[in-house]
C-alpha positions, 0 to 999 in steps of 0.5 A: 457243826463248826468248821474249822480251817481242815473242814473248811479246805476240804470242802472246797475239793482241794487245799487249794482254797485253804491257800487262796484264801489263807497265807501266814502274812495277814490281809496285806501279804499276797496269796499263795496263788500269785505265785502260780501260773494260772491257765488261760485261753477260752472261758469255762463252761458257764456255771451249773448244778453239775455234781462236781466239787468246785475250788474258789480261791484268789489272788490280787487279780481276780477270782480263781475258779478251779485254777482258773481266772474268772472276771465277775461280772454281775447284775442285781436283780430281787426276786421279792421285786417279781412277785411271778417265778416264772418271770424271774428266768425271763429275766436271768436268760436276758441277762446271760444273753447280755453278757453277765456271768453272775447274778446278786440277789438281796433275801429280804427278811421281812418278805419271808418272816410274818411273824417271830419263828415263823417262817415262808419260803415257798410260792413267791418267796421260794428261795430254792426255786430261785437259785435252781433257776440261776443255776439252769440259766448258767448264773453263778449267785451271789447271796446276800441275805443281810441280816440288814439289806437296806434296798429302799425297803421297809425297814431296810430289810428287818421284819417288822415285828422286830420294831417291837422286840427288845435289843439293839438292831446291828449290833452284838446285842444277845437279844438282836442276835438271837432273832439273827441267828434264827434268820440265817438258819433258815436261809443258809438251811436253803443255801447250802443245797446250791453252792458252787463248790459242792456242785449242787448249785451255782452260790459262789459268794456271800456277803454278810451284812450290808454297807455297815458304817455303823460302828466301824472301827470299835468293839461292837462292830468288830464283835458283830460281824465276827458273830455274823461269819463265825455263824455263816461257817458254822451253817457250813457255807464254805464260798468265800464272804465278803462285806460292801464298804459303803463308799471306799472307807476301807472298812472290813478289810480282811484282818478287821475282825475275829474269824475264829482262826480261819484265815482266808475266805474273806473279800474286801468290797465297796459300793460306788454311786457317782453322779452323771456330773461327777469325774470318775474316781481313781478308786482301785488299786491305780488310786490315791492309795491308802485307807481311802483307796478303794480297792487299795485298801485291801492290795492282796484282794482282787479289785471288788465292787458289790454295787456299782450304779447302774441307775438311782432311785427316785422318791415321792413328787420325784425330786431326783429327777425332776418329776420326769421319773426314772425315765430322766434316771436312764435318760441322764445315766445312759451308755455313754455314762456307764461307759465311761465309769465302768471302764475306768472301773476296768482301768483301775484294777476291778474284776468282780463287778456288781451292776446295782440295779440290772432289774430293778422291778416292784416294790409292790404291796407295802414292800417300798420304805417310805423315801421311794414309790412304787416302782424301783425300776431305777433306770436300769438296762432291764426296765420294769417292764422286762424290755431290754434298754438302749442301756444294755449296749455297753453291759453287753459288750462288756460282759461279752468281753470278760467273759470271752477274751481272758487278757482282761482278767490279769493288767498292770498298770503299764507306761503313763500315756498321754493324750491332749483332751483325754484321761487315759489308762494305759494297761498290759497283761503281763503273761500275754503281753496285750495292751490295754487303753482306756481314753476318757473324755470328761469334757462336754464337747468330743475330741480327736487327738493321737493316742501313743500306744505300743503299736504307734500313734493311733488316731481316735475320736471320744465323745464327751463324757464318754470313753473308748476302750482300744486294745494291742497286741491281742490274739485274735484265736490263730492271729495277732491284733496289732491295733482297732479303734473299734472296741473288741467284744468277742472272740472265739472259735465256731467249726473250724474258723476263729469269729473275732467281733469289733463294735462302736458308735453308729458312724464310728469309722472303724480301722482295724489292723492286722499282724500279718507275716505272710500276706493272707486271702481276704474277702469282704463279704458286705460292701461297706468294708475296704483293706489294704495289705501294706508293705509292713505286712499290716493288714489294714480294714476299715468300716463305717459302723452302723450303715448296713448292719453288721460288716463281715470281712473273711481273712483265710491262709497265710501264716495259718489255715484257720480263717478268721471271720471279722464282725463290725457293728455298732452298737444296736447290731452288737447287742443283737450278737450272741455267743452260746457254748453248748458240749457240741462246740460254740455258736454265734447267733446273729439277728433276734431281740435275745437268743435264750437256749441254743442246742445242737442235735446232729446238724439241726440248731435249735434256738429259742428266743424272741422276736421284736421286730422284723430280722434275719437269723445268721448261725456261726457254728461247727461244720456241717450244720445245714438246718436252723430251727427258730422256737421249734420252726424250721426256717428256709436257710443257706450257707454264706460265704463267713460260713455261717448259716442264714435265714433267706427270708425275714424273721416276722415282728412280733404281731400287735396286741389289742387291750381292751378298754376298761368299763363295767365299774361298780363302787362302794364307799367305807369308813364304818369304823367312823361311825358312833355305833360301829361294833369295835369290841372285837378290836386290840385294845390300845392301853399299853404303857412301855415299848421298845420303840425309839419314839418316846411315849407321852407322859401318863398315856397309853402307847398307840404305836402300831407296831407294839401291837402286831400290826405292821403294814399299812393301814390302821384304825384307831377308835377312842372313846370318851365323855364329857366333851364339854367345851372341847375346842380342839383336837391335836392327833400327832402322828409318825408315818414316814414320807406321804403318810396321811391321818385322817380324823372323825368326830362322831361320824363327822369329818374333822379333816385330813392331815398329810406329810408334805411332799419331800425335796432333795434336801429332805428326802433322806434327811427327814426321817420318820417325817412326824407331825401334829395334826389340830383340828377343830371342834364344831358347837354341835359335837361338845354334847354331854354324854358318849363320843367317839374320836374315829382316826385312819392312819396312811402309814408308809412304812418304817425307816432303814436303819442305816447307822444302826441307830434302831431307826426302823423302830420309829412309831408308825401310826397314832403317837398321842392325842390332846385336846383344847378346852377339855381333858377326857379319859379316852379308851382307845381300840386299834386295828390293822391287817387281819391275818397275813395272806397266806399266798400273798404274804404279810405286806399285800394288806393294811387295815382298811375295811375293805381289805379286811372283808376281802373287797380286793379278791377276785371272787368277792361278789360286787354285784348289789354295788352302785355301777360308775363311769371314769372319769369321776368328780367326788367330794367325799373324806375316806375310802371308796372302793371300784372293782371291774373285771377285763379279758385278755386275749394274747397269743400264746406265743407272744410275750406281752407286758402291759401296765395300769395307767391313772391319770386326773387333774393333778389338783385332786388330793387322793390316793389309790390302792391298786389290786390286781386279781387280789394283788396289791401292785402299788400306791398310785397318789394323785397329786404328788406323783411322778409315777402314773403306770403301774407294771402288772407283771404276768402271773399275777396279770392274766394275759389268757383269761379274766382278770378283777381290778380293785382300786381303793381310793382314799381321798381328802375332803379339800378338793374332788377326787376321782379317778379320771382316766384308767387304762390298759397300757401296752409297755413292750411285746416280743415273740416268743417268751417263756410259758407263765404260770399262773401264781 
């Protein structure tokens, strides 16, 4: 049904959201909510499924849910990258445990479509699988589900059966629209079973599309996206929908389109990558104004990012770092870089914030577009491999931060404030009279200088290219902050007492102060702290952060009777801080790598979580809790003087993890299709002569494009057929596969040679495009015989391109584009073949069409047994594919928690390439002479870690120089108590 603005405001349980979201003064005019006193206090109960009707609305601060002032903080995450269900809530609770409330996902069509009108949602690709399980971790979602996603993906998201249909790509086109419609059916079909505002799930935003500049500003683009939210509404989506601006252009502010007459329920956001080099920008609503204001352009919206970088990505050879990888990406976008842009983000007026990426996992099989390789680990916090990173430190504190203590949902800009070496902000909530102030050091070298603040002069010291947050005048529960050069993180109430926790740079000397009207009982309870009580009634504590862990200091009586227990700790100690509220009051969990569920039964707390290294446990909790039970062991325990609840003893590191070594391979080479009398009758003849492909179609020849004939993902044969070779001198095959193809060529069994796509540079790697060429190969005496020959060519294709200015770029050909030849002018029959059915487990982009892969050699149960058996490392001379298969056992306790990886290593001389399976997986493309990536995350599901596993690798090698594989290894990337049950997929 359509839903008109009543259908629209009554879903949402009140008028409240109609008013939000609507007013009578247009997109610059502000909302009815700006007006009302919005609650503050504690955070609300993290988001569930909880049968409840929820409002959304907002005002130019932030998000308001059910009246209630929310501070978005969100991680990206793609469940197509973690193709194990399992592992996708191992990675929601760490992000819940590190301070995020919300997590983004892209739904990739291409994933969940093989085929027009058909459609998979199930196994991995279990959409509703995935938003149950946010909603159990807590996550509010937001959905993003194209059609068009980008996200380094093949054909940015479009299946790839659509490179072969009619119609413009991201446009109002009926044709392009007709195939859209049917997408959003399907996924909004899932979707509307989980919105928050229906109390099923925890969807609380949705955007349409994805950073479209294609057409901005003219009809096609207006009418496109009125299409897109006048289909959205009509599935009966009811959150609010937004758009990410790529850049801050001030596109698709609300008011740019036609919404039917709803107004309302549309937010303005835009996407920022800066450089580690570059100087945080002035983007939001402090910045210089106008269209090009960022979060300005729309001044009745709250402040919105949809993608904020939490790292890059890296494409072949690794131009974007060097060829060190995406360790370089984390190493040059650290803490001290998200510090410093996130709080400027804060600075200038954004509360829905979106980390892209927080997990960046796979982009296994032939998922990757052809400018990245396998991993998309990104540098994020979260690595490939599951292991939370240094990174997490700032993400942490942040998230607990804007979650746990609301002054920071509502500032205003306040006073100029100036300080010598420093950018600074100065902010205030006007309801709670807090003071906010950012310090930030662009400099190389650190500063110490005297900040002016509300509270007087307060001196700091910035490192370079880093930033520090201070507050004033913040309520601390019962008591008033006057001033902390330690950063606050969190405050809350456990029992009966206020926990208040402070955190910096390791050797950071933290001085805090304390309004005090009555002079109060303090205690320090570690060493390192000292105070003094002045004759201000100030009281003054001072820390040294980092030297014993975490610093307690008890503040008990005077002006109230509720104690206040304050935490100091640096960095490594506050990421090892989490707060949990469970219906029995709230608790702080000190100690473990990552607390994942806490729950109170009488005066037992229960915690579940992981282990890395050796720890103590410390409870903050309600009164009378006298038992602490660790994944399901009672621990020995006593109360403590902050009346906490603590381990005596130390909590073990996880054990170690033995991996075996790989050995027991066997080969068998390919390629019969190069062969004269190989049976090709059964094979797609090549003779079509139109195609909606961007790619132009020699004059008077077939087209040869892959696509046109249904073969979408990987590798593809072509055999041409012809007489009268006579004087034949050469062959020139030209050919289109995106960066790192490969073509390789065969005249009657005998090698003609390889042909690749040359490694890109930073100029070239986005540039390039299709990255098409020609390939001439010349024609030996002894093959220009009368009679039958045949021309036997193997493409590497790498995928199709996004398609970012809507120019239909995905629709570039993939594979042969034409042949010609010197000295002779046969008539070629040409025959094509690609993958053979779409796994039905697995899906359309785990295989391509290589012999091997069409007789199943990449499957567990295939029987290798008559293969030749071989040793590592090899040194072979050989044009095309030789498969090796052997199969390990893994042993690993079943309460531990370990990721392990594939790692290839060889001569960087030798020009191959290696398909790698895992247990009938394609987990990635190994090249050996471009890389940067040499370790390939098999993720747990798909990997074993209790039982037989089969490795396949299909190495495809050039005849310039040997090939191997030289060393292949087990590699151990990260082990924690612990873990969540896996099963297997």
């Amino acid at each position: 049904m359509a839903l008109s603005r009543r259908t629209f405001s009554a879903l949402t349980g009140s008028t409240a959201l109609g008013l939000a979201l609507g007013g009578s003064g247009g997109p610059g005019a502000p909302s009815a909510y700006a007006a009302r006193s919005v609650p503050t206090g504690p955070a609300p109960a993290p988001p569930s499924a909880d049968g409840c009707r929820h409002t959304i609305g907002y005002d130019r601060y932030s998000l308001l849910v059910d009246g209630r002032r929310l501070v978005l903080w969100s991680g990206e995450m793609h469940p197509f990258r973690l193709p194990s269900p399992s592992l996708w809530r191992d990675v929601l609770q760490k992000m819940r445990a590190h301070g995020y409330n919300a997590v983004s996902i892209y739904v990739a069509w291409n994933y969940h479509s093989p085929a027009p009108g058909s459609y998979d949602f199930t196994g991995v690709r279990d959409l509703d699988l995935f938003l149950r399980t946010a909603a159990e971790t807590g996550l509010y979602v937001v959905l993003r589900p194209g059609p068009y996603i980008n996200a380094e993906v093949d054909g940015g998201g479009f299946p790839g059966w659509l490179s072969a249909t009619r119609g413009t790509a991201r446009t109002d086109d009926p044709t392009y629209l007709s195939h859209v419609d049917e997408w959003l059916t399907q996924v909004n079909r899932i979707v509307r079973r989980h919105l928050f505002t229906q109390g099923t799930g925890t969807v609380l935003l949705y955007q349409i599309e994805n950073e479209y500049d294609a057409h901005p500003a003219d009809a096609t683009g207006r009418a496109y996206m009125s299409h897109l939210y006048k289909k959205v509404r009509s599935d009966g989506i009811d959150v609010p929908l937004f758009h990410n601006d790529k850049g801050r252009n001030g596109y698709w502010v609300p008011g740019s389109f036609d919404t039917g007459g709803e107004k309302g329920g549309w937010l303005y956001g835009f996407d920022g990558y800066p450089s580690p080099a570059q100087t945080p920008p002035d983007w939001g609503d402090y910045g210089p104004g106008g269209p090009k204001g960022g979060a300005g352009a729309s001044p009745s919206t709250p402040g919105f990012v949809p993608e904020f970088g939490g790292g890059w990505f890296d494409p072949w050879g690794g131009a974007f770092f060097d060829g060190k990888g995406y360790a370089e990406a984390r190493r040059t976008r650290d803490a001290a870089y998200e510090r410093r842009f996130y709080l400027t983000n804060l600075a200038n007026g954004l509360t829905l914030h979106n980390v892209y990426m927080t997990f960046g996992g796979t982009s296994w099989g032939w998922l990757p577009a052809p400018v990245v390789y396998t991993s998309y680990d990104y540098g994020a916090a979260i690595d490939e491999a599951r292991n939370v990173t240094d990174k997490m430190a700032p993400m942490h504190h942040l998230g607990h931060l804007l979650q746990r203590v609301p002054d920071f949902a509502k500032l205003d800009r306040a006073a100029d404030v100036h300080a010598e070496g420093l950018k600074v902000y100065h902010l205030t909530n006007p309801d709670t009279g807090a003071h906010v102030y950012v310090a930030r050091n662009d400099g190389t070298d650190a500063v110490t200088t005297e900040l002016p603040t509300d509270a007087g002069r307060v001196r700091i010291t910035v490192p370079g290219k880093d930033a520090r947050l201070l507050t004033t005048g913040l309520k601390l529960g019962r008591r008033t902050l006057k001033y902390s050069t330690a950063e606050p993180m969190l405050c809350l109430t456990a029992g009966r007492q206020d926990i208040a926790l402070f955190s910096g740079r390791l050797g950071d000397m933290a001085e805090l102060v304390l309004k005090c009207p009555v002079e109060p009982n303090v205690m320090r309870l570690d060493p390192e702290a000292a105070w003094v009580f002045d004759n201000d009634d100030n009281l003054h504590v001072n820390v040294p952060l980092g030297e014993g862990g975490l610093t307690r200091v008890l503040v008990e009586k005077g002006e109230t009777e509720t104690p206040l227990v304050l935490l100091f700790a640096d960095d490594a100690t506050a990421v090892r801080m989490f707060p949990y509220d469970t219906p029995s009051g709230t608790l702080l969990v000190y100690g473990p790598a990552l607390l994942r569920h806490a729950e109170l039964r009488g005066s037992e707390v229960h915690l579940t979580g992981d282990i890395t290294e050796t720890t103590t446990i410390e409870v903050w909790g309600p009164r009378g809790i006298d038992t602490l039970v660790w994944n399901g062991r009672t621990l020995p325990t006593r109360v403590t003087l902050s009346g906490s609840l603590m381990t005596t003893g130390l909590v073990p590191a996880a054990p170690e993890v033995r991996l075996p070594e790989l050995g027991g391979w066997r080969m068998r080479r390919e390629n019969p299709e190069a062969g004269p009398g190989f049976d090709d009758s059964d094979w797609t003849v090549a003779d079509k002569r139109t195609t909606f492909s961007t790619t132009p179609v020699p004059e008077g020849r077939p087209v040869l494009f892959a696509d046109d004939y249904g073969f979408h993902y990987g590798d593809v044969w072509y055999r041409g057929t012809f007489t009268g070779s006579t004087g034949l001198e050469e062959v020139s095959l030209a050919y289109s596969t995106g960066t790192q193809g490969l073509l390789m060529a065969w005249l009657d069994g005998e090698p003609l040679g390889a042909h690749r796509m040359p490694v890109p540079d930073r100029d070239t790697t986005i540039r390039k495009g299709s990255w098409a060429d020609t390939a001439v190969f010349p024609v030996r005496e002894q093959l220009r015989s009368p009679g039958r020959h045949v021309l036997s060519v193997l493409v590497r294709r790498m995928q199709r391109d996004q398609d970012g200015k809507g120019l239909d770029t995905h629709k570039a050909a993939r594979g042969l584009t034409a042949a010609a030849f010197k000295g002779a002018s046969p008539q070629v029959r040409w025959r094509i073949q690609g993958a053979i059915a779409p796994d039905p487990v697995r899906g359309p982009m785990n295989n391509g069409g290589l012999y091997g892969e069409r007789q199943g050699w990449h499957l567990p149960g295939f029987r290798d047994h008559d293969w030749e058996p071989v040793s590592f490392p090899r040194t072979a001379r050989y044009q095309g594919v030789t498969w090796y298969r052997t199969s390990f056992r893994l042993s690993v306790p079943a309460d531990v928690d370990a990721s392990i990886g594939l790692t290839l290593e060889d001569d960087p001389y030798r020009a191959y390439r290696a398909q790698i399976f895992l247990n009938g997986w394609n987990m990635g493309q190994y090249i050996n002479n471009v890389g940067p990536q040499h370790t390939f995350v098999l993720p747990n599901g798909v990997l074993r870690t209790r039982g037989t596993n089969t490795l396949a690798l299909a190495v495809l090698s050039e005849f310039t120089t040997l090939s191997g594989p030289g060393r292949v290894s087990l590699t151990l990337l990260g082990r924690a108590s612990g873990g969540l049950p896996v099963t297997p997929v």
